[in-house]
Steps between C-alpha positions, in 0.01 A plus 500: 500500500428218308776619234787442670689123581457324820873425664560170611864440636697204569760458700793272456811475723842368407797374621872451442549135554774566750280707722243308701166489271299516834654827558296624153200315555453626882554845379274492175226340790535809716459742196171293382342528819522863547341542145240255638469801786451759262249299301783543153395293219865305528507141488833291645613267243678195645726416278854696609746531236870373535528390104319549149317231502339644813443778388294323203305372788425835663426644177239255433398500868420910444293370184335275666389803776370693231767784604577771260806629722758380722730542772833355495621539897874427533478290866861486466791569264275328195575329173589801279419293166201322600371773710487775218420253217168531681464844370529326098285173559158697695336747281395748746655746731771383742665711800811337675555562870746321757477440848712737760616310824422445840238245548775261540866434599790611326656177393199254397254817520662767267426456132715775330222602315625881504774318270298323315311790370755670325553174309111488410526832350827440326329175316199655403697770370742259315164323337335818406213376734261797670463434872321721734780596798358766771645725637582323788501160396657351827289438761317318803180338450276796623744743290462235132116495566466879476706478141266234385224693624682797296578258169087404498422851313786475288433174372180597463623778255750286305246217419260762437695707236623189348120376435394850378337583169427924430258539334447835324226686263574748266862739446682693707330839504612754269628811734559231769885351392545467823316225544666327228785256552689180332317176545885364522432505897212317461676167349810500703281521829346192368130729426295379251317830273199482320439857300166560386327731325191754666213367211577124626390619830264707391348149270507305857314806662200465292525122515425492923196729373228373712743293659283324818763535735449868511221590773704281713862745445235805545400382806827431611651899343168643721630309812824620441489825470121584703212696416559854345853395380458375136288576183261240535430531136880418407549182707384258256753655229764463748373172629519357136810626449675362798319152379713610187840520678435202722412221182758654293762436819351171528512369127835667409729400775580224273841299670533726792319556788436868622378824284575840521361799259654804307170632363493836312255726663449796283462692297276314280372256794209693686336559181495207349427269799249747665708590846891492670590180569695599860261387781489146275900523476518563938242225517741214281811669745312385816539151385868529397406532114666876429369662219761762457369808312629623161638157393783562769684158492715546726253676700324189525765259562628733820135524602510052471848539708344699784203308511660150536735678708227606775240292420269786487394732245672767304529798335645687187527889512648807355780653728276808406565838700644660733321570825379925496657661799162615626430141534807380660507835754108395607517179524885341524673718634579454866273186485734259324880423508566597153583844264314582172774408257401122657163498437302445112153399414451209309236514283302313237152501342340207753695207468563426907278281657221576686664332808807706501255834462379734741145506635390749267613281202249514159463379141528849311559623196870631326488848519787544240339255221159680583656788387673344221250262361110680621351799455584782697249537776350163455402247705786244536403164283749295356785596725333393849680213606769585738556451923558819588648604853764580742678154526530371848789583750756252614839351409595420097753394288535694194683283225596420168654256258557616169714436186648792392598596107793281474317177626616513829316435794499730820301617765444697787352434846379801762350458849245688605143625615188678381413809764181556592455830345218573257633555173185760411545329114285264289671160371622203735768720683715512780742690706804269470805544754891350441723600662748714295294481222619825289862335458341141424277695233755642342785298516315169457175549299573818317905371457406152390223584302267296656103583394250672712323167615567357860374143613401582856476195741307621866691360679947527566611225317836666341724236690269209310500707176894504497573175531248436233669732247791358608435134393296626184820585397522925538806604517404920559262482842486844616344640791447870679841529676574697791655825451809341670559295166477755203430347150731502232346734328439728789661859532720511825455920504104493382 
């Protein structure tokens, strides 16, 4: 995951000057050891903050350690100017947490840091300053080095998105609107675009012609995927085209720092560059570059999210069909906690990573452009290129942020798993399960006309993914509610 930034946090104490500074500093010590336990990349900066021109000092000192976050621990009540002005002086993500009692006595021992809280947030607020407060941002030392443990990931996300370029080839497809969405988002997220058009990637395609790096990505694809599970006669026009991707990342990322792709994938792709570029798009995703298919932007940015999120890899897919009931009677059924107006499959042409795919995974061909695009009855050609196969079971996230037709942003977050259940169906597909799915369907993606791509992160990471939407500024986070909490656009007698 070489795509993806590498958290370093700092953590600076501070202290009201008429509250014993020792207090802090013995406190911030206690916190710095048990991230030294749990091997966190958190480094204790000395200097503890009663004043401004302290916090200069830490501010520098968090320079100086090369950190690109930062912890602000309240050890006791805290300077409520100095304190948050950390938040306008360090450019990188900062959480604020304060110290709950009882590691000392209640008249030189108690710092009144519960108190001092509330003042923290009322300053930031009055500054117009963004500060990262948890859920439960009181706490011991064991209790504050879980929420930095929590914050790592989130940072991660923030600096991530704010260091992003998209980069995308060719329009929005024609019969796909769906897919098509204000760039608006894009610029008040702090996302950098770069639009393109198909022939400039199709000019850079012929240039890596030959290209001597391409035995060695071969080699590697053959590896991957093991013997009988490719078209050996395809690799080096998928090897040369991932080559493509990979210098064009490289040589456009221009001020910022990470890359993710909108491509457009058909229909005039396959038979101009010779196969479907899918198994080269899951092969970018494995390294935390999405290439989201049919230049969805926002596809791709949610895929980014989920990867920096996790750390892992990523997927996008359709939220495709529903699950037959001969399939859910034979296989679901009395096997799994669940009902059939829960479960979905998620589908798309071979986008998912070989590492999140079943045993039987393969690189394919796209049935529907075959029929489309190639003679009937022939042998597939051009549109061989996708990893086909029942994605593997286990817990996901299935997510989205989006900008809707107004400019707004919004998104929606869904916990979840994948059942193993063979789909009996050609594509990268899964049975998907969430709970209470036929209400969130149709009173979240159908109400809120949200498009039929899903980021899906393997892993459940909604609690990380909230408070990330949450300090990207979203105002409309939605989620699969329990029947016990209708929507508002949810009929009472249905």
């Amino acid at each position: 995951m070489s795509n993806i930034p590498v958290v370093k946090l700092g953590l600076v104490a501070v202290s009201r000057d008429c509250f014993p500074i020792t207090l802090s500093e013995h406190r911030r010590g206690a916190i710095a050891a048990l991230c030294a336990e749990k091997k966190l990349p958190v480094v204790e900066i000395k200097k503890t903050v009663e004043n401004e021109k302290d916090m200069l000092a830490a501010v520098e000192e968090l320079k100086a350690n090369e950190c690109n976050a930062a912890v602000v621990f309240l050890g006791n009540f805290g300077p409520e100017t100095p304190e948050t002005l950390i938040a306008k002086y360090f450019d990188g993500p900062v959480m604020f947490v304060a110290a709950a009692e009882g590691d000392g006595d209640m008249i030189n021992g108690r710092g009144d840091a519960y108190c001092g809280m509330l003042n923290c947030s009322y300053n930031l607020g009055m500054r117009h300053l963004t500060g990262y407060i948890p859920e439960a941002p009181v706490g011991t030392a064991a209790e504050l080095t879980e929420r930095i443990e929590e914050f790592i990931p989130i940072a991660r996300t923030l600096l991530g998105v704010a260091n992003l370029k998209i980069i995308t080839f060719g329009p929005r497809p024609q019969d796909f609107f769906a897919c098509n969405a204000p760039i608006k988002g894009l610029y008040e997220l702090g996302v950098e675009i770069e639009e393109n058009s198909e022939l400039d990637l199709l000019v850079s395609y012929r240039e890596h012609e030959n290209d001597p790096r391409i035995a060695d990505v071969c080699k590697d694809m053959q590896e991957e995927m093991g013997e009988g599970r490719y078209y050996a006669d395809l690799l080096p026009r998928m090897a040369q085209f991932e080559l493509t991707l990979l210098d064009w990342a490289e040589n456009h990322k221009g001020a910022r720092k990470y890359v993710a792709f909108a491509n457009k994938c058909w229909p005039a792709f396959p038979s101009q560059f010779g196969f479907e570029p899918c198994y080269v798009n899951s092969r970018l995703a494995s390294r935390g570059i999405p290439v989201a298919c049919e230049v969805d932007i926002y596809g791709a940015l949610s895929e980014y999210i989920g990867a920096c999120v996790t750390g892992d890899a990523v997927t996008l897919l359709d939220i495709n069909n529903s699950v037959p009931q001969y399939i859910y009677d034979e296989d679901i059924k009395g096997k799994v906690n669940t009902c059939l107006s829960n479960t979905f499959m998620g589908f798309h042409c071979g986008n998912t990573p070989a590492c999140k795919m079943s045993a039987g995974r393969a690189v394919k061909y796209q049935l529907i452009q075959h029929r489309l695009l190639e003679p009937q009855d022939s042998e597939p050609d051009f549109t061989r290129g996708t990893l086909e196969g029942d994605i593997a079971a286990g817990d996901i996230t299935f997510y989205r942020l989006q900008c809707d037709s107004e400019g707004v942003l919004r998104s929606y977050i869904a916990q979840g798993q994948i059942l193993d259940v063979p789909t009996r169906s050609f594509g990268g597909i899964g049975v998907f399960d969430i709970p209470e799915m036929g209400r969130f369907y149709r009173h979240v993606l159908v109400q809120k006309h949200y498009p039929h791509h899903g980021a899906v992160a393997f892993a459940h990471c909604a609690k990380t993914l909230f408070e990330v939407f949450k300090l990207l500024g979203v105002k409309d986070i939605s989620y699969n509610q329990p029947k016990s909490l209708p929507y508002p656009t949810e009929n009472p007698w249905a």
